[in-house]
TIPA-11440 format. One record per residue: residue in three letters; x, y, z of N, C-alpha, C in turn. Coordinates in steps of 0.05 Angstrom, whole numbers, plus 5000, padded with zeros to 4 digits. Each point is the difference from the previous one (the first is absolute). Layout:
N
ALAXYZXYZXYZ;...
END
This chain:
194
UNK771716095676501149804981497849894984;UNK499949964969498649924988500649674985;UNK497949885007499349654993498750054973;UNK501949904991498349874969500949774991;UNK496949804995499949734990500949974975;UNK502149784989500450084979498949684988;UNK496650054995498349764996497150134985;UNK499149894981497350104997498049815008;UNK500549645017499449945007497949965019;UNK497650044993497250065021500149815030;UNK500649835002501349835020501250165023;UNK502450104984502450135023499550215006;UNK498250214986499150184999497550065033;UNK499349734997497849945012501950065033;UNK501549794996501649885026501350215016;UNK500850184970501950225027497550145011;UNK497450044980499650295017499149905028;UNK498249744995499549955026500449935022;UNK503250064989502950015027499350285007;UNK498450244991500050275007501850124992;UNK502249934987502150134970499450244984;UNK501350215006498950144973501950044981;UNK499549964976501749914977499050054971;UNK502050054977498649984986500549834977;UNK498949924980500649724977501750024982;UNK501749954989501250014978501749834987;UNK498049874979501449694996502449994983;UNK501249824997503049994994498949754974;UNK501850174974499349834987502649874986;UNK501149785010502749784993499349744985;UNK501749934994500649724979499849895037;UNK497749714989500349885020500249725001;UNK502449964972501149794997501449805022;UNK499649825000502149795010503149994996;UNK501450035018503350154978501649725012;UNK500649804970501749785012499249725013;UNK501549995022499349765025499550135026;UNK498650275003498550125012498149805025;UNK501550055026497849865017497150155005;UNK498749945011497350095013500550245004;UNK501349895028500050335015502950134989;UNK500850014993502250254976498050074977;UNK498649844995497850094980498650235008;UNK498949995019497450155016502050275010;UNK501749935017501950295007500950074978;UNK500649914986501150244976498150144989;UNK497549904990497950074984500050275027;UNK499250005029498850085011501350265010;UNK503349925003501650234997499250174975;UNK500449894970500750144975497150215006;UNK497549955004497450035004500450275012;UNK500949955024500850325016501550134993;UNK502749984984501850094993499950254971;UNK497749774988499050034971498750395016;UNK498949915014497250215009502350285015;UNK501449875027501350205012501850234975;UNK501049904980501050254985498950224992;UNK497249964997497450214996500050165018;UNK500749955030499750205020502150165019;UNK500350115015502350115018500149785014;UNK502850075018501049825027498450045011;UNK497650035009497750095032497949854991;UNK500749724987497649864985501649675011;UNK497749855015500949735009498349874974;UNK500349844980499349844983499349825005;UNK497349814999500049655009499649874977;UNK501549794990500049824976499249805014;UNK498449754983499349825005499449804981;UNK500349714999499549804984499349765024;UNK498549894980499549704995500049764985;UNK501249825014500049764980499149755008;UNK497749804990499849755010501749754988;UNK500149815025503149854991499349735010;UNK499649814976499349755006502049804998;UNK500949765003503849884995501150254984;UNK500950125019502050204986499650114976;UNK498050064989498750124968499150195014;UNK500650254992498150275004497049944983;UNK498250145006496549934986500150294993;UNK498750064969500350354998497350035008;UNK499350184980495850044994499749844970;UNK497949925009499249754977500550244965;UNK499549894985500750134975497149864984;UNK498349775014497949964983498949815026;UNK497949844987499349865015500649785007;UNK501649854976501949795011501950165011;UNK502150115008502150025010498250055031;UNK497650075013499450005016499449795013;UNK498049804985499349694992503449925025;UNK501249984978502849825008501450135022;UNK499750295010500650085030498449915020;UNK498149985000497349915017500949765004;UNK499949784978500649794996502449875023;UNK502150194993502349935013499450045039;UNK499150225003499850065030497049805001;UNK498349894997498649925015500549735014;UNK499050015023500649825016503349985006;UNK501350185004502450055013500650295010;UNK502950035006500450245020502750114983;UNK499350284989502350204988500950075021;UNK502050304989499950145016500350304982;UNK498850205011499850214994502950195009;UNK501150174976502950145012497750204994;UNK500650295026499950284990501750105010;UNK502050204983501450175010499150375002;UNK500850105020499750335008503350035000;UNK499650294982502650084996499150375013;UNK503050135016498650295004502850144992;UNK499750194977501450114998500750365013;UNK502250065010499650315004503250035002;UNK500350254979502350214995501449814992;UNK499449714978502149914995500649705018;UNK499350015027499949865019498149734990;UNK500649754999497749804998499949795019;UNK497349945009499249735021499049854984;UNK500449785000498049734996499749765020;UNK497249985002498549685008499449844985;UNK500949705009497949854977498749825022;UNK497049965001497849855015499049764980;UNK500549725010499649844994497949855012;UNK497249984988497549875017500049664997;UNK499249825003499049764987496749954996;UNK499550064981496449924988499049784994;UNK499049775011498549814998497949954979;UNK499449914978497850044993497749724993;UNK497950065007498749745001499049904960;UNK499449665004500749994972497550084988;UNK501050134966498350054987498549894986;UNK497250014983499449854982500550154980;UNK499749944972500550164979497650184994;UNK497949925016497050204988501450245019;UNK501049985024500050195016502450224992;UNK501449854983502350194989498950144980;UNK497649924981499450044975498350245003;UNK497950065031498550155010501650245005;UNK502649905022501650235006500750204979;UNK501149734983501750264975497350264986;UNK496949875000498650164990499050175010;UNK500750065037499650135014502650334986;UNK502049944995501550214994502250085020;UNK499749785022501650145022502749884988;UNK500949804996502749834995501350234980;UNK498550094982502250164974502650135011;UNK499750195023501850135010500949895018;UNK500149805007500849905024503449815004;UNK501550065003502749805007498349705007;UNK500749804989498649765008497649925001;UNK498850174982497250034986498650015023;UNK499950115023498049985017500550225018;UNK497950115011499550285021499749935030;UNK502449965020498449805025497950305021;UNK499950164985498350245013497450014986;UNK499649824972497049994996499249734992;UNK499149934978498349725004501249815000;UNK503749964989502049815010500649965022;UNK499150185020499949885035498949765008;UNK497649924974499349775019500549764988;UNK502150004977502049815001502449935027;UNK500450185011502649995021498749915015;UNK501949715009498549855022502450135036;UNK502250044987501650055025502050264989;UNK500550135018502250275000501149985023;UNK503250054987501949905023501650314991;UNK500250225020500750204996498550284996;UNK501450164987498250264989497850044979;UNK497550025011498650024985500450304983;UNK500250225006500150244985502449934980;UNK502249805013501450064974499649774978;UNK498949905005498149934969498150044995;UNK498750235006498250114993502250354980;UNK502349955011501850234992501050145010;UNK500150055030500150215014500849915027;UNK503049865010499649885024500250325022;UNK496849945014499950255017502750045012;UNK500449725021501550085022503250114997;UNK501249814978502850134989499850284985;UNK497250034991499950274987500850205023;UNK497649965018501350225018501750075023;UNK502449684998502950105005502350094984;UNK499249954971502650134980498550254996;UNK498150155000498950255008501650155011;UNK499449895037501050045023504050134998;UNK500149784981503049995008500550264975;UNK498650074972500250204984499150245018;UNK499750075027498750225004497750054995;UNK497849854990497050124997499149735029;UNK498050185009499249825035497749964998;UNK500149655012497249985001497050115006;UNK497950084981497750255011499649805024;UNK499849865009499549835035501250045019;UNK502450204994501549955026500150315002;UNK498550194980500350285008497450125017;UNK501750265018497550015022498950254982;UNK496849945012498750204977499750245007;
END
């Protein structure tokens, strides 16, 4: 049975292999509009379904698909990727010195068949000053980032507390990854005898 990510995401990329996954990339490219009065997590599973879905038509039935999204979520406002440096400014702004929470959803599609999870973390973050936001943004990491910040590189040492999954805000929650796997028929490389 063949796994393919349907992410070009260097992150998730990262996460499966060093679950021992073998798989291969193929990103899904969707409108990844806001549709309506769209909650969080209907946000994130749909994106994360369409993601796999988008990708699974490219291949035969003997292909398990993994879609995936993220979204950071402060009073109920989704946070995208900054669009400049104020719109990062004013994300930073908003989470410092309080606690979001991060939605990611894993979607697995096969023969038509679809699973979804949605993993909900809570992120803490300690408060900012504005030089430290002004440094960040020139660092380059925020551009791509949901909630202008990377908690896998130099925005880690804003997070004062994590209440939950760390991989899945980083993108990739290991552990549900590799039970909607499990339950698609592809098995954990840990539990096979060699």
């Amino acid at each position: 049975m063949t796994l393919i990510l349907a992410s070009q995401s260097p992150r998730r990329k990262e996460l499966l292999a060093q679950m021992g996954y073998q798989f291969t990339c193929c990103p899904a490219d969707i409108d990844e509009t806001v549709q309506g009065t769209e909650l969080p997590a209907e946000y994130v599973s749909r994106l994360a379904i369409e993601k796999a879905q988008h990708v699974a038509k490219q291949y035969d039935d003997n292909c398990v698909v993994l879609g995936s999204d993220t979204t950071v979520v402060m009073h109920n406002m989704m946070l995208g990727k900054p669009e400049s440096y104020q719109a990062c400014y004013d994300m930073l702004k908003m989470l410092s010195g309080d606690t979001h929470q991060v939605f990611t959803a894993i979607a697995a599609v096969k023969s038509g068949a679809v699973q979804v999870m949605v993993i909900i973390t809570d992120v803490s973050f300690k408060s900012l000053t504005e030089t430290e936001i002004l440094n960040y943004w020139q660092t380059g990491e925020p551009h791509d980032k949901a909630g202008s910040y990377g908690i896998q590189g130099i925005g880690g040492q804003f997070v004062s507390e994590i209440k939950g999954s760390y991989s899945s805000v980083v993108g990739l929650p290991l552990y549900e990854t590799t039970q909607l796997l499990s339950a698609m028929g592809i098995a954990n490389p840990l539990t096979q005898s060699k």
